[in-house]
Structures are given as structure tokens and as C-alpha cells.
C-alpha positions, 0 to 999 in steps of 0.5 A: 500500500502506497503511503499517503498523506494524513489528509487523503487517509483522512478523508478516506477513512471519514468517507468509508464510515459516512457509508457504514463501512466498519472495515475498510476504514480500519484496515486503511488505517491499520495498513498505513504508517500516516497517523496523526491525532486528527486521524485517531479522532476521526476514527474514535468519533466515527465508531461513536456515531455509528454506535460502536462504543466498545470499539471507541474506547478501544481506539482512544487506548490505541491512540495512547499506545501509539504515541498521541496525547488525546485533545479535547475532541478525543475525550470528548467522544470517548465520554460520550461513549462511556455514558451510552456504555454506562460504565461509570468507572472508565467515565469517573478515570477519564474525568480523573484524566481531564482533570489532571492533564488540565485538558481545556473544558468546553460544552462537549466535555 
């Protein structure tokens, strides 16, 4: 696989999930070295408007992993996704993490 610029994944990714297609995004993503946060955003994001919010808080972790310091938009999804799961402990360890990471408070977090 050729290696694309962070924006042309992006808007690949973004257009594969607008489709409701769960695997292609993730095996485009997965195959390609071009990572940035906006990529992992898109992705966590993606899962949670499509109902995927296991696959949510799995990204968010990956992301980590990977290197990337979750913004603003990152928890604010991944918050969203602990309320739909309830599951109130990852939800009272990321408020812990916005917290202590002084992650700037908006109407989304």
C-alpha cells in the first residue's frame, strides 16, 4: 500500500464510515504508517456515531499506545461513549484524566 498523506487517509477513512463501512476504514488505517491525532479522532468519533462504543474506547487506548496525547475532541467522544456504555468507572478515570492533564473544558466535555 502506497503511503499517503494524513489528509487523503483522512478523508478516506471519514468517507468509508459516512457509508457504514466498519472495515475498510480500519484496515486503511491499520495498513498505513500516516497517523496523526486528527486521524485517531476521526476514527474514535466515527465508531461513536455509528454506535460502536466498545470499539471507541478501544481506539482512544490505541491512540495512547501509539504515541498521541488525546485533545479535547478525543475525550470528548470517548465520554460520550462511556455514558451510552454506562460504565461509570472508565467515565469517573477519564474525568480523573481531564482533570489532571488540565485538558481545556468546553460544552462537549
Amino acid at each position: 500500500m502506497p503511503e499517503w498523506s494524513f489528509f487523503v487517509l483522512y478523508l478516506m477513512v471519514y468517507g468509508y464510515f459516512k457509508k457504514r463501512d466498519m472495515e475498510q476504514p480500519k484496515s486503511i488505517f491499520e495498513r498505513n504508517k500516516v497517523r496523526n491525532l486528527v486521524n485517531w479522532n476521526s476514527r474514535i468519533s466515527s465508531y461513536c456515531q455509528n454506535g460502536l462504543f466498545d470499539e471507541a474506547l478501544d481506539a482512544f487506548a490505541k491512540t495512547q499506545l501509539d504515541g498521541f496525547k488525546p485533545d479535547e475532541v478525543s475525550y470528548a467522544s470517548v465520554v460520550s461513549a462511556c455514558a451510552q456504555l454506562g460504565t461509570l468507572d472508565t467515565g469517573n478515570e477519564l474525568h480523573s484524566m481531564i482533570i489532571q492533564k488540565r485538558i481545556k473544558l468546553n460544552q462537549f466535555i
